[in-house]
N, CA, C and O atoms as a printed pandas DataFrame, in Angstrom:
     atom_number atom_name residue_name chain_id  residue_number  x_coord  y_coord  z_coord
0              1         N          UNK        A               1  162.277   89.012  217.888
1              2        CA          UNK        A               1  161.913   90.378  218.253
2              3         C          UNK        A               1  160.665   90.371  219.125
3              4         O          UNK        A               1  159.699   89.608  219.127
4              5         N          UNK        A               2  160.911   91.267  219.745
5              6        CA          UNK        A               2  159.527   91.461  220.800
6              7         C          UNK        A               2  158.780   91.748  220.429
7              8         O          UNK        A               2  159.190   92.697  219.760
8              9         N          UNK        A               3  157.259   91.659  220.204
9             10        CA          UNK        A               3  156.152   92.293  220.240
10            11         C          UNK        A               3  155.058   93.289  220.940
11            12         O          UNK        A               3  154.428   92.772  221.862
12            13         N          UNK        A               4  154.792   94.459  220.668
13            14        CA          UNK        A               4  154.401   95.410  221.637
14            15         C          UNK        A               4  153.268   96.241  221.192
15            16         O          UNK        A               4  153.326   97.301  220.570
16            17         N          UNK        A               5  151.935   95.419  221.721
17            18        CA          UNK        A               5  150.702   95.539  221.506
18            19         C          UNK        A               5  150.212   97.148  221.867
19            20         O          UNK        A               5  149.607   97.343  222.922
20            21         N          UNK        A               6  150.480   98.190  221.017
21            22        CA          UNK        A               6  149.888   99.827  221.394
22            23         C          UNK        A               6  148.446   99.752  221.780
23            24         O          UNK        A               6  148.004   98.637  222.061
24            25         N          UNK        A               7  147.716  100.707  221.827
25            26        CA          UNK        A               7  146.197  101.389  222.267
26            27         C          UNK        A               7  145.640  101.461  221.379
27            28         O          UNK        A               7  144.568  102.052  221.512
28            29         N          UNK        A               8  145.987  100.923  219.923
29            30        CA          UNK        A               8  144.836  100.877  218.883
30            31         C          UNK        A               8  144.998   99.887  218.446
31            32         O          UNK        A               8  144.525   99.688  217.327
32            33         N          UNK        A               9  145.821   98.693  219.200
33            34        CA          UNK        A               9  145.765   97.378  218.899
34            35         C          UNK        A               9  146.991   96.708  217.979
35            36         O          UNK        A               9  147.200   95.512  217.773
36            37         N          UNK        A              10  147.816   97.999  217.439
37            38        CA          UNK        A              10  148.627   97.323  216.593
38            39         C          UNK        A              10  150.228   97.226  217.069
39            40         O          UNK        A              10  150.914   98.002  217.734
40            41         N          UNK        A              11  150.537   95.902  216.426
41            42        CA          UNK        A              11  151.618   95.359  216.685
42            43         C          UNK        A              11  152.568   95.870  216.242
43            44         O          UNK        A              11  152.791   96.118  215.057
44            45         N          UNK        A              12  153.528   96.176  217.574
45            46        CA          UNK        A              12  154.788   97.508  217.553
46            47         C          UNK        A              12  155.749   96.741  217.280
47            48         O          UNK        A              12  156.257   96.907  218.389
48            49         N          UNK        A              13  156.785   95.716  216.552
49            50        CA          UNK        A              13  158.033   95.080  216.981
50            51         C          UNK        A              13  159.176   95.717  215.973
51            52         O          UNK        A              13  160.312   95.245  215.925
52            53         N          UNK        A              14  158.679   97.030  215.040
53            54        CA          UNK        A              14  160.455   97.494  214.757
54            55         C          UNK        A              14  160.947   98.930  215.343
55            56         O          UNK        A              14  160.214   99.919  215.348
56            57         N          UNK        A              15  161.911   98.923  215.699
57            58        CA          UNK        A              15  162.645   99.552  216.670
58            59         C          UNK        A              15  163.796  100.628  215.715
59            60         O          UNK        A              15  164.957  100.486  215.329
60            61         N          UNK        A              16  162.661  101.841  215.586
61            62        CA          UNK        A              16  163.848  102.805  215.137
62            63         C          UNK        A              16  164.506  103.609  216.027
63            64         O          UNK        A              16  164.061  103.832  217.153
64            65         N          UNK        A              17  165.767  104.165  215.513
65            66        CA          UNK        A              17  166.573  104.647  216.766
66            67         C          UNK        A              17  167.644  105.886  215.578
67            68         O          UNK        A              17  167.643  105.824  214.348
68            69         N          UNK        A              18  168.166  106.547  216.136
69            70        CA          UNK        A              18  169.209  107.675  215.480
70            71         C          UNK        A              18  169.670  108.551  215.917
71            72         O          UNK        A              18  168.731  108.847  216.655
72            73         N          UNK        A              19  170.357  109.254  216.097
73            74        CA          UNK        A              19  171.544  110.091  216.876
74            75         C          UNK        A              19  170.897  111.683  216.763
75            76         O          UNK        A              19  170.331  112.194  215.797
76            77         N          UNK        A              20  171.086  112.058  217.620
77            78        CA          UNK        A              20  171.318  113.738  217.671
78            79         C          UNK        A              20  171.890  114.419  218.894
79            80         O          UNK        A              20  171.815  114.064  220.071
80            81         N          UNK        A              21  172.522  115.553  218.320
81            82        CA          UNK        A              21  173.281  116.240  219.047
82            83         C          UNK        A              21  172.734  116.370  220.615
83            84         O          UNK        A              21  171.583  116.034  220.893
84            85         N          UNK        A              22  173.589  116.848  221.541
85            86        CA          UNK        A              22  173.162  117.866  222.788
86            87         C          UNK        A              22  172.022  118.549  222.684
87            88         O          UNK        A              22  170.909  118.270  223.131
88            89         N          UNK        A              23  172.482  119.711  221.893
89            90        CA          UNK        A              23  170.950  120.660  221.644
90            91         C          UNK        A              23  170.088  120.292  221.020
91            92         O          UNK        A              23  169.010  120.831  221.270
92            93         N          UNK        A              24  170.102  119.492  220.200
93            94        CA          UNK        A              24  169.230  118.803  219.517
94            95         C          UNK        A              24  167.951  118.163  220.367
95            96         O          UNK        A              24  166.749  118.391  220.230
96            97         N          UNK        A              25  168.672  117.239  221.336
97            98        CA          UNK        A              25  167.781  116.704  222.142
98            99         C          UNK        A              25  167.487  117.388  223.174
99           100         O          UNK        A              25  166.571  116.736  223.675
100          101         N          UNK        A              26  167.705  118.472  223.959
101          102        CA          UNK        A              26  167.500  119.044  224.555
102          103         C          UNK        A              26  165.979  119.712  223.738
103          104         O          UNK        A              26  164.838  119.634  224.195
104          105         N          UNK        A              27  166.337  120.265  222.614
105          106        CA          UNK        A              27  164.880  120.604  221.770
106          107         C          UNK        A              27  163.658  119.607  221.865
107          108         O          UNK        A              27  162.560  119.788  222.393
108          109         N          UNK        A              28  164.242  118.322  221.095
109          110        CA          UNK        A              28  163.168  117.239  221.245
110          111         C          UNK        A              28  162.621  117.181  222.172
111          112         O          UNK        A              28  161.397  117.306  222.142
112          113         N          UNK        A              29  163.389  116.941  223.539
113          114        CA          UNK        A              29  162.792  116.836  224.909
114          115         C          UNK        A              29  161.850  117.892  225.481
115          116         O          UNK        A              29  160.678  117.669  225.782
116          117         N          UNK        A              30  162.443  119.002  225.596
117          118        CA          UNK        A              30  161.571  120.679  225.625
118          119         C          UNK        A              30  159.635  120.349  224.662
119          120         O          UNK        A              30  158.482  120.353  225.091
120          121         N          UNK        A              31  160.210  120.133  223.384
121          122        CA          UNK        A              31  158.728  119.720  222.646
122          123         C          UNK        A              31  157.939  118.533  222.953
123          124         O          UNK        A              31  156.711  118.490  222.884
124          125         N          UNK        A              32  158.719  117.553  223.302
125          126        CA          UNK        A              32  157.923  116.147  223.660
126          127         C          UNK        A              32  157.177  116.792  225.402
127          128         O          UNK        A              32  156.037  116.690  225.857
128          129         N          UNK        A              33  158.131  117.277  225.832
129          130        CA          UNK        A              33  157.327  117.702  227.288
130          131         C          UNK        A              33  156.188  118.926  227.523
131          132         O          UNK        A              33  155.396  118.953  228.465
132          133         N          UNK        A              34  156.255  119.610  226.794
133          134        CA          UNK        A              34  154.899  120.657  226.140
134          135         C          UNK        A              34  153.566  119.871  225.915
135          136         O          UNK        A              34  152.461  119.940  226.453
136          137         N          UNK        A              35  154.160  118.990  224.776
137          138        CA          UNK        A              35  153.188  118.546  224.256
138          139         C          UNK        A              35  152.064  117.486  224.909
139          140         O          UNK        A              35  150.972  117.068  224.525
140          141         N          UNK        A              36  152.957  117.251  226.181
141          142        CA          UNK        A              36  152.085  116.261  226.722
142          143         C          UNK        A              36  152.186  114.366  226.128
143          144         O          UNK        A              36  151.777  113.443  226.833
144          145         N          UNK        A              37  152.708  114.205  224.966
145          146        CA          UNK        A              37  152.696  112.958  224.505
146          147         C          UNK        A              37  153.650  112.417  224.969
147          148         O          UNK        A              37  154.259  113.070  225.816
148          149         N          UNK        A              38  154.193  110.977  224.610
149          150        CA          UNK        A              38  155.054  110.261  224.969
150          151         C          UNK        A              38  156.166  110.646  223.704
151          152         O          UNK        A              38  155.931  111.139  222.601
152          153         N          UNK        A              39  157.061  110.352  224.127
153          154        CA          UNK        A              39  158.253  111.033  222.847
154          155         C          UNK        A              39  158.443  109.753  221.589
155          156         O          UNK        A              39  159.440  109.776  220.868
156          157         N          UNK        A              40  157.510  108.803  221.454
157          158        CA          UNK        A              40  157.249  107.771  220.340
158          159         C          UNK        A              40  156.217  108.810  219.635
159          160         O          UNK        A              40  156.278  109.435  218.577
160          161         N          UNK        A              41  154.976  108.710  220.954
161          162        CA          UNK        A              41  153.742  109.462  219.581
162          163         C          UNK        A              41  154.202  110.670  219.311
163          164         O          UNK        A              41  153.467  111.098  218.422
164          165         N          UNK        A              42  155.195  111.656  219.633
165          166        CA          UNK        A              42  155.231  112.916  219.337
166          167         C          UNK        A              42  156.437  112.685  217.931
167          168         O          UNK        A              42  156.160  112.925  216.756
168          169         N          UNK        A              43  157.659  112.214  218.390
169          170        CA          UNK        A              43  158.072  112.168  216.681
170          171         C          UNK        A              43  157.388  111.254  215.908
171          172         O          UNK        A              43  157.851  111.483  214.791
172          173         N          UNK        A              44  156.587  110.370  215.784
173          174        CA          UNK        A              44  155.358  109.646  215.270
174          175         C          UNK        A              44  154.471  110.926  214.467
175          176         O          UNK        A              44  154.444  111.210  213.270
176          177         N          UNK        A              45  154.008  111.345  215.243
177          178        CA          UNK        A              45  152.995  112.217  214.868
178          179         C          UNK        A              45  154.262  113.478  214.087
179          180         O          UNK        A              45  154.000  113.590  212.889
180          181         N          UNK        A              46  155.277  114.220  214.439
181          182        CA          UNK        A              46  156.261  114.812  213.538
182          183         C          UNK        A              46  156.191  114.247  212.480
183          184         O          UNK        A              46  155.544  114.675  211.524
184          185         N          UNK        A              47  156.981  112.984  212.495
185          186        CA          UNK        A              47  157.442  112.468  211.139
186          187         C          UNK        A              47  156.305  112.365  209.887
187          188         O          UNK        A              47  156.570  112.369  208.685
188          189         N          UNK        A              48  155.032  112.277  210.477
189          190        CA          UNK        A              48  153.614  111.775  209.885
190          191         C          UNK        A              48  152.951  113.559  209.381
191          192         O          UNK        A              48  151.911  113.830  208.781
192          193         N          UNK        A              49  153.874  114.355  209.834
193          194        CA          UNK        A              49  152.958  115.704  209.602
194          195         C          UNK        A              49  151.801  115.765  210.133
195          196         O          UNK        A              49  151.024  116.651  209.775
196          197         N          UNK        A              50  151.560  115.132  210.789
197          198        CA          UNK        A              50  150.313  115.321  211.459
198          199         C          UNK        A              50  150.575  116.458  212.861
199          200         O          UNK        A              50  151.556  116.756  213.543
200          201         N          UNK        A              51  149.014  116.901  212.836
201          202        CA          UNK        A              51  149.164  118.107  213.833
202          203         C          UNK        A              51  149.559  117.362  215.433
203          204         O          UNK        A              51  149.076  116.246  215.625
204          205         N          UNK        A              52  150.282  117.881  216.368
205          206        CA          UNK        A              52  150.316  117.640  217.840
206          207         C          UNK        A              52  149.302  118.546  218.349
207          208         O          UNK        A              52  149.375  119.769  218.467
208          209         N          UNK        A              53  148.292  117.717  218.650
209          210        CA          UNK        A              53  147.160  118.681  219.621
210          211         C          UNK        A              53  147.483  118.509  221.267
211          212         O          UNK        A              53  147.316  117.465  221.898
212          213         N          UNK        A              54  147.902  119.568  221.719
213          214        CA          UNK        A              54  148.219  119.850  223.243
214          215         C          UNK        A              54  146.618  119.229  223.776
215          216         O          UNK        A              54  145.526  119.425  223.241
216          217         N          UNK        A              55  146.959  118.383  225.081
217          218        CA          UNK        A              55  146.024  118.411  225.888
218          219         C          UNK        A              55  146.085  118.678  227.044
219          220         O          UNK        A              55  146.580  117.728  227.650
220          221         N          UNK        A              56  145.760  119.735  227.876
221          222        CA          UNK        A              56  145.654  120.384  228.848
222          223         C          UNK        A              56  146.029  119.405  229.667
223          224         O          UNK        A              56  145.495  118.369  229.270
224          225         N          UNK        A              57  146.932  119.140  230.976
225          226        CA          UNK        A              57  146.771  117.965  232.120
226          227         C          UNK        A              57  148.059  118.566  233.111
227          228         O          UNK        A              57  148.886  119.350  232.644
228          229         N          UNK        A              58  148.096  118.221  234.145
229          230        CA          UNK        A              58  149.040  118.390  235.057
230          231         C          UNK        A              58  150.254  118.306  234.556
231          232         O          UNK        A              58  150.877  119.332  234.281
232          233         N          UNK        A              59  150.584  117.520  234.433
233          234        CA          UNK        A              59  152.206  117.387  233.253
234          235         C          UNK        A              59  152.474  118.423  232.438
235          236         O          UNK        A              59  153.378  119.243  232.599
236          237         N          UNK        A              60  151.482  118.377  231.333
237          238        CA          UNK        A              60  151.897  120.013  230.468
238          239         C          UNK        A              60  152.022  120.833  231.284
239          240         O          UNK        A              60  153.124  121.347  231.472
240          241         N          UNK        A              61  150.731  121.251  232.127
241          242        CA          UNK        A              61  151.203  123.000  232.975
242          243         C          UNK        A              61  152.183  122.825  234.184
243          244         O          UNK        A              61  152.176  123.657  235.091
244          245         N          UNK        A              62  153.323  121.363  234.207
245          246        CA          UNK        A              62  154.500  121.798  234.678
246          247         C          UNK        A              62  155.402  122.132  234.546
247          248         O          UNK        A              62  156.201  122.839  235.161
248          249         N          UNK        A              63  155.322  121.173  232.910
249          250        CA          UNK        A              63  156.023  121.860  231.651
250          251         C          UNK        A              63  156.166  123.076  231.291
251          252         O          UNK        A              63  157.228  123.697  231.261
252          253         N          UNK        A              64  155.074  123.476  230.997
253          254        CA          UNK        A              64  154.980  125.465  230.900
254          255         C          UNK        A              64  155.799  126.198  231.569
255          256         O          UNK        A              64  156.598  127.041  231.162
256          257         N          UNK        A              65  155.378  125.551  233.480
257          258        CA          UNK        A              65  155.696  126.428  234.063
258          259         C          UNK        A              65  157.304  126.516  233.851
259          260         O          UNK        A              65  157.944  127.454  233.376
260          261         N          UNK        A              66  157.586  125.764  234.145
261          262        CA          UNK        A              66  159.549  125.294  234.282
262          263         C          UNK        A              66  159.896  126.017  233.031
263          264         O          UNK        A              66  160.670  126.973  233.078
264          265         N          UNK        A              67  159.330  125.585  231.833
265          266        CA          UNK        A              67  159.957  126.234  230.578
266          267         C          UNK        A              67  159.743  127.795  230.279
267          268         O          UNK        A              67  160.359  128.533  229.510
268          269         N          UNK        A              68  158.628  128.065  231.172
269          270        CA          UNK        A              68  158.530  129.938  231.117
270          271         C          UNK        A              68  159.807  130.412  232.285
271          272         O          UNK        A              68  160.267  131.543  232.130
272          273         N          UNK        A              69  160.271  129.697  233.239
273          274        CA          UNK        A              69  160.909  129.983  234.193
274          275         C          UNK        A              69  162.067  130.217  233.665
275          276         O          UNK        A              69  162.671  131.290  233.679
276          277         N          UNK        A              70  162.620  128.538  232.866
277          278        CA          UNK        A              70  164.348  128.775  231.935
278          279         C          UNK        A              70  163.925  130.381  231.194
279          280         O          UNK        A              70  164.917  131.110  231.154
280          281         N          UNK        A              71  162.984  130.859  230.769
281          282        CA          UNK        A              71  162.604  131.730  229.481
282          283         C          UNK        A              71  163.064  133.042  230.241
283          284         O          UNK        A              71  163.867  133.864  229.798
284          285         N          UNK        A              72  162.444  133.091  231.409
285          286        CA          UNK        A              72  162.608  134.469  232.034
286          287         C          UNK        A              72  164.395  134.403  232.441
287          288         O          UNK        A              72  165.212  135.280  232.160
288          289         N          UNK        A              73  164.591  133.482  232.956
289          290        CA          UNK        A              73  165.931  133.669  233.311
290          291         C          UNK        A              73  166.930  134.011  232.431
291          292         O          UNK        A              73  167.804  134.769  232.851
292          293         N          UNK        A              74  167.001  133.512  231.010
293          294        CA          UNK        A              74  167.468  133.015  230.213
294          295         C          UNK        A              74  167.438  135.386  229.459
295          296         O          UNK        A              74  168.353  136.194  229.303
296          297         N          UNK        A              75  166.471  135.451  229.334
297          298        CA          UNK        A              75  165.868  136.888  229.071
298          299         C          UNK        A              75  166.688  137.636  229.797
299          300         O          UNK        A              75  167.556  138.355  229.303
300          301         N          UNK        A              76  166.383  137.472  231.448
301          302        CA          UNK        A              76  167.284  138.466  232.330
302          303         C          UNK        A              76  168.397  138.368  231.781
303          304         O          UNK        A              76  168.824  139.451  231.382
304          305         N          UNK        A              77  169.056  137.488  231.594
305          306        CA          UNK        A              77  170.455  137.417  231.268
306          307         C          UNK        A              77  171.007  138.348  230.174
307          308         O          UNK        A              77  171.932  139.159  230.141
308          309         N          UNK        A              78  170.128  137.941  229.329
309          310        CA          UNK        A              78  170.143  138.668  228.024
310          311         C          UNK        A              78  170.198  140.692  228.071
311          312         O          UNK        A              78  169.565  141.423  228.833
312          313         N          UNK        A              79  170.938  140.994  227.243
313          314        CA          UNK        A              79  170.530  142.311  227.215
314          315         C          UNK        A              79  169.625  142.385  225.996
315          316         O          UNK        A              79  168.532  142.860  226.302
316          317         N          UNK        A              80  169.717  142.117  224.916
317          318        CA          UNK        A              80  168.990  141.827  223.542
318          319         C          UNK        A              80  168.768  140.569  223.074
319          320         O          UNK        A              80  169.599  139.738  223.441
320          321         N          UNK        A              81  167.736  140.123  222.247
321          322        CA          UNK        A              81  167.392  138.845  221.674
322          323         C          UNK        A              81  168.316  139.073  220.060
323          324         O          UNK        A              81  168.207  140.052  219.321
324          325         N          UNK        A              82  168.949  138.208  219.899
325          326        CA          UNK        A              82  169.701  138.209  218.321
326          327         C          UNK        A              82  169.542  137.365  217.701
327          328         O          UNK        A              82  168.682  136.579  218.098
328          329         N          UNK        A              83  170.116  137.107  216.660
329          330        CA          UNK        A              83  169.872  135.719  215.820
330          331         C          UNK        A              83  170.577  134.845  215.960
331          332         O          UNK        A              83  170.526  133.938  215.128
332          333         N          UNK        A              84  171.751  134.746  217.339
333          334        CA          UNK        A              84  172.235  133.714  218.089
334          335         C          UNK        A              84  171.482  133.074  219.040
335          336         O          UNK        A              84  171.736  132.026  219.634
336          337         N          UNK        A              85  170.329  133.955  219.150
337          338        CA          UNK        A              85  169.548  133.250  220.128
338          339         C          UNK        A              85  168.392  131.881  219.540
339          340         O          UNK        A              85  167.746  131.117  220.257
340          341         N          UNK        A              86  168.432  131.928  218.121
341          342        CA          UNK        A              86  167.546  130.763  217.385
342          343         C          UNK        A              86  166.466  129.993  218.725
343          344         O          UNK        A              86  165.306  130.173  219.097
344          345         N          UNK        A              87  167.178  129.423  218.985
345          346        CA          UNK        A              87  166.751  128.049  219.397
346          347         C          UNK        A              87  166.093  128.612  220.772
347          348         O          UNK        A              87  165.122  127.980  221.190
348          349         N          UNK        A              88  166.514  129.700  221.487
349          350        CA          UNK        A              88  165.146  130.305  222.354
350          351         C          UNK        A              88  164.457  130.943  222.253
351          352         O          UNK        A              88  163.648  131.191  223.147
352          353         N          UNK        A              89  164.473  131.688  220.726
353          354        CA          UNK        A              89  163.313  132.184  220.032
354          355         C          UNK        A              89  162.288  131.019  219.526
355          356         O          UNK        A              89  161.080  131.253  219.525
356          357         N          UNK        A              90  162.761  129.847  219.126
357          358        CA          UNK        A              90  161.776  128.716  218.498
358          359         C          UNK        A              90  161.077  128.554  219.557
359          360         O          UNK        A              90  159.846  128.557  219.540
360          361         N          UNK        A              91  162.168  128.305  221.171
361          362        CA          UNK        A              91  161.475  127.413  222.317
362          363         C          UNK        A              91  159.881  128.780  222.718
363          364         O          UNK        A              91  158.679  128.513  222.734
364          365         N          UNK        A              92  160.462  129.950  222.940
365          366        CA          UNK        A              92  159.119  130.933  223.167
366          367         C          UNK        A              92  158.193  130.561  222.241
367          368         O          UNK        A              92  157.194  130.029  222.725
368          369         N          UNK        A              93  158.223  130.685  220.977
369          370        CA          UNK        A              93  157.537  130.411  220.400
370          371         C          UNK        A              93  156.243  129.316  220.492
371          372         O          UNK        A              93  155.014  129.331  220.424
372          373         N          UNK        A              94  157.589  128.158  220.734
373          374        CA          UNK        A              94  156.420  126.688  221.129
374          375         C          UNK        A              94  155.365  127.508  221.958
375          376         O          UNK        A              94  154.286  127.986  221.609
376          377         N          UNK        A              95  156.079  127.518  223.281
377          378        CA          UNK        A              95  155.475  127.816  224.473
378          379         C          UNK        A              95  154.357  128.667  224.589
379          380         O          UNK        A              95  153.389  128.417  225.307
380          381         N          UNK        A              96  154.507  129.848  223.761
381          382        CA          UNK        A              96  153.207  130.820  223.300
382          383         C          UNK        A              96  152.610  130.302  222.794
383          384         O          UNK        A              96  151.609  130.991  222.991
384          385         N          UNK        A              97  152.032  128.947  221.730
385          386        CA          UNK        A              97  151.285  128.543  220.736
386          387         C          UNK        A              97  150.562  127.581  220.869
387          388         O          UNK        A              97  149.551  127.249  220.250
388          389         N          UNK        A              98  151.525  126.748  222.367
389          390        CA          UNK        A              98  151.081  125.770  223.455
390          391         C          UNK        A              98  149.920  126.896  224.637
391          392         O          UNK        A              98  148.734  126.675  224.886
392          393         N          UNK        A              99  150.671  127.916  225.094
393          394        CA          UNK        A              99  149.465  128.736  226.225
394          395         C          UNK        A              99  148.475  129.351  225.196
395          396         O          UNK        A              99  147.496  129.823  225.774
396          397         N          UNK        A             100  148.460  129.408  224.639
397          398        CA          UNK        A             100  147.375  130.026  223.259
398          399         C          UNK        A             100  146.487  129.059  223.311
399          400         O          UNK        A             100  145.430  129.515  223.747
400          401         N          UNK        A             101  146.400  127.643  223.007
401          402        CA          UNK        A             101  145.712  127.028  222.663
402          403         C          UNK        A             101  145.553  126.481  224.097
403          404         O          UNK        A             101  144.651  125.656  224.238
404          405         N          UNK        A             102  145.904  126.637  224.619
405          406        CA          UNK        A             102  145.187  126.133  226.420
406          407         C          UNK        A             102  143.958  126.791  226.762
407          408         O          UNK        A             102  142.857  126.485  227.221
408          409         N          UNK        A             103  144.895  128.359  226.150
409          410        CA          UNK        A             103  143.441  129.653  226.699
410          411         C          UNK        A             103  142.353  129.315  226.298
411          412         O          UNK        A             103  141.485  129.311  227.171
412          413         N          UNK        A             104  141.905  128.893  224.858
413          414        CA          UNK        A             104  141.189  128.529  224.462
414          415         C          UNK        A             104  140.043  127.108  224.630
415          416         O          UNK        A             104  138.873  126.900  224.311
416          417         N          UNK        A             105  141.235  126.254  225.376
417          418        CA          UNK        A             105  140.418  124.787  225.734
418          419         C          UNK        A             105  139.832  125.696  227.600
419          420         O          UNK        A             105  139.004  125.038  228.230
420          421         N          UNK        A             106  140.101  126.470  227.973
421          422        CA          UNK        A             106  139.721  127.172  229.286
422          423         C          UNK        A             106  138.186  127.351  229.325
423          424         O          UNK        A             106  137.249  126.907  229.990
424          425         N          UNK        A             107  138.405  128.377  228.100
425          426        CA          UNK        A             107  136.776  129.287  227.824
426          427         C          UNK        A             107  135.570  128.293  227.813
427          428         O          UNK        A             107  134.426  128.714  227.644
């Protein structure tokens, strides 16, 4: 097995892996790209309960932008928000809680 020396020095060599749906990963991906992390430290940091602290950088606020863009479109479309809509009520959600805490690293 390979060995794969991380940023706090410790030795990476087991390799978890597991299936999920379409939408599923489409979610993961949407949150790993908000968040700014690499999609190891972000389900890392999931699985660990530990908090994901957004850090402000070019990447996130392209993220934002693109994901407020699907949001508006996604809205127009819409005549009402229902409880079929789950999973773009969660994604607003992120996205508000992610620009929330930006506003704040601003001030």
């Amino acid at each position: 097995m390979d060995k794969n020396l991380d940023y706090k020095g410790r030795w990476r060599n087991k390799t978890v892996a597991f299936r999920v749906s379409e939408d599923e990963g489409k979610l993961i991906d949407k949150c790993v790209a908000l968040s700014g992390l690499s999609k190891q430290d972000y389900i890392i940091r999931r699985l660990q309960c530990r908090d994901v602290v957004v850090q402000g950088n070019p990447r996130v606020y392209k993220a934002l932008r693109n994901q407020m863009a699907e949001i508006y479109e996604e809205l127009k479309r819409l005549e009402s928000v229902s409880g079929a809509n789950d999973e773009l009520l969660y994604t607003i959600q992120l996205v508000a809680e992610t620009m929330n805490g930006l506003k704040g690293e601003c001030e």
